[in-house]
C-alpha positions as a printed NumPy array, in Angstrom:
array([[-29.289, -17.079, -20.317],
       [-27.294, -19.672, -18.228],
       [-24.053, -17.404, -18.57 ],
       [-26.11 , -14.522, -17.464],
       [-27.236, -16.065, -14.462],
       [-23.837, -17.832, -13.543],
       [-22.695, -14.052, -13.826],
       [-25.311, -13.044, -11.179],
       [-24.478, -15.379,  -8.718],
       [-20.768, -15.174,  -9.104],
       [-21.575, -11.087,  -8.259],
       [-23.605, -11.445,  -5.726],
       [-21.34 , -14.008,  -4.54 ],
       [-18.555, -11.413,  -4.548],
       [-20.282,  -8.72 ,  -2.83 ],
       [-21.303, -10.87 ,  -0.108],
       [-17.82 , -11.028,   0.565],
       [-17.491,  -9.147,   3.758],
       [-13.687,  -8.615,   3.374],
       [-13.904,  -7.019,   0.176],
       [-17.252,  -5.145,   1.283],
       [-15.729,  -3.811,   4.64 ],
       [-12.181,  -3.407,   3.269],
       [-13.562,  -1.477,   0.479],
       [-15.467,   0.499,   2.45 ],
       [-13.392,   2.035,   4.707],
       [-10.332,   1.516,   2.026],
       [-12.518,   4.183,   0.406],
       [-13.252,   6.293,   3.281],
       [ -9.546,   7.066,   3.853],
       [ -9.098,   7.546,   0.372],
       [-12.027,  10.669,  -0.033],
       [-10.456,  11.955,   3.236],
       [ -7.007,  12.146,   1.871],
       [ -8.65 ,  13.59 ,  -1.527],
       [-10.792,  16.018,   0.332],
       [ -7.603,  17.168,   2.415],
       [ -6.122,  18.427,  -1.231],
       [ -9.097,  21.147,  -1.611],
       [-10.431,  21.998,   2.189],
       [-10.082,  20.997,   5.593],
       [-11.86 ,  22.128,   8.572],
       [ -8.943,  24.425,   9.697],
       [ -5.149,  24.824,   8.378],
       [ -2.327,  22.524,   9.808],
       [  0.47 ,  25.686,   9.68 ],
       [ -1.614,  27.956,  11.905],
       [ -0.721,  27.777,  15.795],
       [ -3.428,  28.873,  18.771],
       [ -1.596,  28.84 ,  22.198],
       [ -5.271,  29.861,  23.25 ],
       [ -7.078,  26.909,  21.822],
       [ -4.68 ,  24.425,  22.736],
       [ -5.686,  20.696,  24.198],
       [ -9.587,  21.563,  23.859],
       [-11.618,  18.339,  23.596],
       [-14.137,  17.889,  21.193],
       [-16.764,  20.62 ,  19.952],
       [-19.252,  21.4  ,  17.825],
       [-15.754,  23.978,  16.474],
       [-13.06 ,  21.131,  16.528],
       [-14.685,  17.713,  16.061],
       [-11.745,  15.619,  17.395],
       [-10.326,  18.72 ,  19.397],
       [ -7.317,  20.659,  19.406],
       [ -3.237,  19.007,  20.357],
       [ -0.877,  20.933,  22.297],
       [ -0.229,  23.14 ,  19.644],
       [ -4.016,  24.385,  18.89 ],
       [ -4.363,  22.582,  15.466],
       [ -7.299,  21.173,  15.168],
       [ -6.574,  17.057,  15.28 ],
       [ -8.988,  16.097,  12.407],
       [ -7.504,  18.376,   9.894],
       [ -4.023,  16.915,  10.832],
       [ -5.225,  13.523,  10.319],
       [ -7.204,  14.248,   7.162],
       [ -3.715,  15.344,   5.889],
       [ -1.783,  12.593,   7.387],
       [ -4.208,  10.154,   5.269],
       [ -3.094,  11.944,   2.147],
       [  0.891,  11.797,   3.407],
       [  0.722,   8.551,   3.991],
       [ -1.266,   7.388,   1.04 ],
       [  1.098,   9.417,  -1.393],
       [  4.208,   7.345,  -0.191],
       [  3.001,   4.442,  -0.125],
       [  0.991,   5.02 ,  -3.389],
       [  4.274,   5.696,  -5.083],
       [  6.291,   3.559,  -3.123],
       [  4.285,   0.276,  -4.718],
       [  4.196,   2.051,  -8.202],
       [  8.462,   1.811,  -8.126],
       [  8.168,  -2.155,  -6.74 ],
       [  5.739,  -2.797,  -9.444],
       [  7.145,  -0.85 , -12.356],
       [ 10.855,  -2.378, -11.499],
       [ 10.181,  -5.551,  -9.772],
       [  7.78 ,  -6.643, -12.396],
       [  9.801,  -6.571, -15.42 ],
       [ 12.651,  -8.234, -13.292],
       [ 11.048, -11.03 , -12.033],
       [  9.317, -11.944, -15.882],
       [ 12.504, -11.61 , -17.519],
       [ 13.923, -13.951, -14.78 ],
       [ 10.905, -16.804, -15.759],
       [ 11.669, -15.856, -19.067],
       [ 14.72 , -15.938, -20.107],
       [ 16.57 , -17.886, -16.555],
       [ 20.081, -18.73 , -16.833],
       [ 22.082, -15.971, -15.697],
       [ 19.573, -13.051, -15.588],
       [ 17.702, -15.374, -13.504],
       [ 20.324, -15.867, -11.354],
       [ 21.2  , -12.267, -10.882],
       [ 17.437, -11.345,  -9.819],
       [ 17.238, -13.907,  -7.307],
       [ 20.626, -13.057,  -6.006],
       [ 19.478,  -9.176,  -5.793],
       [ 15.845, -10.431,  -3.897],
       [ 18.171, -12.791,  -1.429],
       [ 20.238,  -9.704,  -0.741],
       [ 17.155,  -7.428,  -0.217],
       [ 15.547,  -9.457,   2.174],
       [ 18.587, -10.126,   3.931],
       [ 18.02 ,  -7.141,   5.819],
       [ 14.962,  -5.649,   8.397],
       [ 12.941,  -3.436,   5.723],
       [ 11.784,  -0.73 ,   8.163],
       [ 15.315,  -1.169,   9.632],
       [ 16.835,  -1.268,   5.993],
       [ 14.519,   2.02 ,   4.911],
       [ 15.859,   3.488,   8.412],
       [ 19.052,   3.599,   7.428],
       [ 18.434,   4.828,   4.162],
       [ 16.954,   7.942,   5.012],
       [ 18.951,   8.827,   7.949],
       [ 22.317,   8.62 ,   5.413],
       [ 20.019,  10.082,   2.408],
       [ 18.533,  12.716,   4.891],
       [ 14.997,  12.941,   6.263],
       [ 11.97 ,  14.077,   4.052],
       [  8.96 ,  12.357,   1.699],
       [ 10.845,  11.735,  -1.14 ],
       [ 13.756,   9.696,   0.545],
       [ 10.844,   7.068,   2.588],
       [  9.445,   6.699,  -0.869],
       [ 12.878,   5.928,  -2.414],
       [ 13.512,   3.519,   0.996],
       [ 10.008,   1.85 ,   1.538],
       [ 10.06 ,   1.135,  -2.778],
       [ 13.468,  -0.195,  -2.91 ],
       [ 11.731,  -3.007,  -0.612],
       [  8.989,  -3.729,  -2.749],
       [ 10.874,  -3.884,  -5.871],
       [ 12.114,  -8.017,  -4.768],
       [  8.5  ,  -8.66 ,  -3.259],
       [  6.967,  -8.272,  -6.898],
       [  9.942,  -9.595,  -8.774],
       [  9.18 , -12.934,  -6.874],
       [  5.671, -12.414,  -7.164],
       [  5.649, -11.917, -10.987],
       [  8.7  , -14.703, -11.331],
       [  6.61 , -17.212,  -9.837],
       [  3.271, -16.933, -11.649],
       [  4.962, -16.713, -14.437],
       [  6.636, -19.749, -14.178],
       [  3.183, -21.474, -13.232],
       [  2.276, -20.846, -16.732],
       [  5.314, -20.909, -18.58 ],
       [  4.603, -24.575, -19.807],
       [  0.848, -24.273, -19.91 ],
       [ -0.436, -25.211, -23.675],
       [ -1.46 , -21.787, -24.491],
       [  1.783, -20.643, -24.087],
       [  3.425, -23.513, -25.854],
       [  1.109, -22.939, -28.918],
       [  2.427, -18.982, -29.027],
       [  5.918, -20.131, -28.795],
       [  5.491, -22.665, -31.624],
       [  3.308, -19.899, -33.416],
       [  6.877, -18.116, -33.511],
       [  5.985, -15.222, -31.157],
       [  8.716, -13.765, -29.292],
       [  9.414, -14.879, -25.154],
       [  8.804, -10.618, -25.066],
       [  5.653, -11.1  , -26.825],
       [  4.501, -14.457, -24.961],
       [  4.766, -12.363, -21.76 ],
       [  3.136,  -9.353, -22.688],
       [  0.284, -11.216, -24.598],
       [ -0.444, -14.19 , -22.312],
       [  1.371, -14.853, -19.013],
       [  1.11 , -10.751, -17.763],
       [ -2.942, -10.761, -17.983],
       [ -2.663, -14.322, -16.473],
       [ -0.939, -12.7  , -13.636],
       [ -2.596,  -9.925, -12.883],
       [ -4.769, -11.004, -10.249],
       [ -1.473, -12.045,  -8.109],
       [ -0.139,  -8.464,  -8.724],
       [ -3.086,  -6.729,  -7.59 ],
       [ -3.472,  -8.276,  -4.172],
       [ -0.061,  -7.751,  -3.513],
       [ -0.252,  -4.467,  -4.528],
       [ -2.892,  -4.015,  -1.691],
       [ -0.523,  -5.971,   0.653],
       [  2.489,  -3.836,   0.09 ],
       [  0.001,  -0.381,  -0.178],
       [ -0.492,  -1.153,   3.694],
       [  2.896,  -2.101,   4.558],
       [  3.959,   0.997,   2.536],
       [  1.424,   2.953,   4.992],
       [  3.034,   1.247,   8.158],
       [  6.714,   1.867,   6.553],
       [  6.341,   5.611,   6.321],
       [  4.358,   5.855,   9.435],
       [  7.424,   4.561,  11.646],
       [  9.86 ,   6.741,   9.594],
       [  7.712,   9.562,  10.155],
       [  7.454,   8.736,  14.218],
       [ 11.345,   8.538,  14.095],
       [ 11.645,  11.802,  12.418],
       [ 12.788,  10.543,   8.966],
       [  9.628,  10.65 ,   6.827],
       [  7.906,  13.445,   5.303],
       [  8.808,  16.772,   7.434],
       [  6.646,  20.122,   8.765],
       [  4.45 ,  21.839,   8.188],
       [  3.161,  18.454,   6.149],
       [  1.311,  16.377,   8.814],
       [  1.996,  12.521,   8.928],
       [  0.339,  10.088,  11.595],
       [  3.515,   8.441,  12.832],
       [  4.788,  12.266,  13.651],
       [  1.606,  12.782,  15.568],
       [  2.366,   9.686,  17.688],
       [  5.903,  10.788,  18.201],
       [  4.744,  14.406,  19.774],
       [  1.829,  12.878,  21.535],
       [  4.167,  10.265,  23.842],
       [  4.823,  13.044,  26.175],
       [  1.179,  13.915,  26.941],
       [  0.076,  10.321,  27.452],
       [ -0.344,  11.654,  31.009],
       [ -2.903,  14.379,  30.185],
       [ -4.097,  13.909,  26.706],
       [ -3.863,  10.511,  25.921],
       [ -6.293,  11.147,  23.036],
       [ -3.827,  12.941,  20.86 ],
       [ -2.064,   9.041,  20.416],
       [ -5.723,   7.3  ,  19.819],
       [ -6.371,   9.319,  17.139],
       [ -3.491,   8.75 ,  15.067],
       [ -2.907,   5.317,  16.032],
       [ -6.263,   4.252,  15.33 ],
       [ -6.169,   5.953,  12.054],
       [ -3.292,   3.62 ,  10.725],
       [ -4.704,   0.556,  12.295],
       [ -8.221,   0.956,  10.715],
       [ -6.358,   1.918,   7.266],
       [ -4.028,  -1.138,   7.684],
       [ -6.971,  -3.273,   8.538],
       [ -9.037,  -1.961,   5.754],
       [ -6.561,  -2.534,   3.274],
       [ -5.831,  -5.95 ,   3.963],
       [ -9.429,  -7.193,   4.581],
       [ -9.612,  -5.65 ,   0.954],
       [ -6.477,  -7.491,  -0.681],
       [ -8.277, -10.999,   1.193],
       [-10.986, -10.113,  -0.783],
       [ -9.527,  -9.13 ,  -4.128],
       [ -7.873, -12.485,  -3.727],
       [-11.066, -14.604,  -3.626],
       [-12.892, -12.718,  -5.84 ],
       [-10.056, -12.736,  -8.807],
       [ -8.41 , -16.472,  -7.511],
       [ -9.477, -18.137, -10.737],
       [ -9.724, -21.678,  -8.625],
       [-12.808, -20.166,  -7.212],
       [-13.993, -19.1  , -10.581],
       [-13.845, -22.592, -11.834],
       [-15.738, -23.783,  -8.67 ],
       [-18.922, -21.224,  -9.055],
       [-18.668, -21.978, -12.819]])
């Protein structure tokens, strides 16, 4: 009964949180319209109007129309799903390459240790949006190449992630008692220091999903991102600089877009991080 009830108020304590309640919320919100934009939206992003161009909002276009008569919330409801697709896949390359690297590096150090660190040191080096700039413009411009150049970044940002939790419980007794048990250092990480740091994976995951959104939104405003007909925010903020003038509301929507997404993300990761940081757990025990 007492376990029951700590359970209850570490919940309740949890969705109290306002980060994780807000950034959940409208981390959700862009999510549905991005999945939404796969099946219907209000009108389609390939079809020009000269004659409806630059109306403001109606009871026909919500948000209204830009200078090319597409209607502005079926552009952004298809720039959430652009930009959530690269940076979706973007974090699945960091985490499915950087995490093996960095746990072999706490694992077996020495040389391979050396060698990962020396690879994250050279990453890092470098600007990433500069770094993922260059990329595509030698690779060429389109959706694939920013989701080779934004997860090329995130492959050292996990590697150092993993490599460091790991080594925070490399000599913990747990892991001791496996080793003396005779389990592999393949098996020991699988089994006991990978669940252990899961928790540090998945806020950074939410960390780098926002970056990843930020990443492909200023490739996409410099040209280099995901190409037409697809819609992206950052190209809808490149072709609405020149009607600041006359229709500065073809920039707001766009812009806010990625700064509420951005926003909700990382008010999500702050709380994923308290709600899974198991220092807190052992306080509310």
């Amino acid at each position: 009964m007492a376990f029951t009830k700590s359970r209850l108020r570490r919940l309740r304590s949890h969705l109290s949180s306002r980060s994780l309640v807000v950034g959940g919320a409208i981390t959700s919100l862009v999510l549905a319209m991005a999945l939404l934009s796969l099946v219907w939206t209000p009108y389609p992003i390939d079809v020009l109007s000269v004659a409806d161009r630059l109306k403001g909002p109606s009871t026909a276009h919500i948000l209204g129309t830009d200078q090319y008569g597409r209607d502005i919330l079926s552009m952004l409801m298809v720039g959430a799903r652009t930009s959530i697709a690269v940076a979706l896949v973007a974090v699945g390359i960091g985490i499915f390459l950087g995490v093996p690297l960095g746990l072999a590096a706490a694992a077996r150090g020495g040389l391979i240790e050396e060698a990962v660190m020396r690879f994250n040191d050279l990453v890092f080096a470098f600007p990433a949006l500069v770094s993922a700039i260059m990329i595509t413009a030698i690779l060429g411009p389109g959706a694939i190449n920013a989701i080779l150049a934004i997860g090329i970044f995130n492959i050292p940002v996990f590697a150092r992630v993993a490599r460091g939790g790991a080594l925070a419980y490399k000599s913990r007794d747990f892991v001791l008692a496996a080793r003396v048990a005779g389990k592999g250092e393949t098996r020991i990480v699988a089994e006991h220091i990978l669940p252990n740091i899961a928790n540090l994976l998945i806020v950074q995951g939410t960390i780098q999903f926002s970056l990843g959104i930020l990443a492909e939104a200023g490739l996409s405003y410099v040209g280099l991102g995901a190409q037409p007909p697809l819609a992206t925010w950052g190209r809808m903020l490149n072709e609405a600089q020149t009607m600041m003038a006359f229709a500065p509301q073809l920039a707001l929507y766009p812009g806010l877009a990625i700064v509420v997404t951005v926003l909700g993300l990382n008010l999500l990761g702050d709380g994923l991080r308290d709600m899974l940081d198991p220092r807190l757990k052992r306080r509310e025990a």
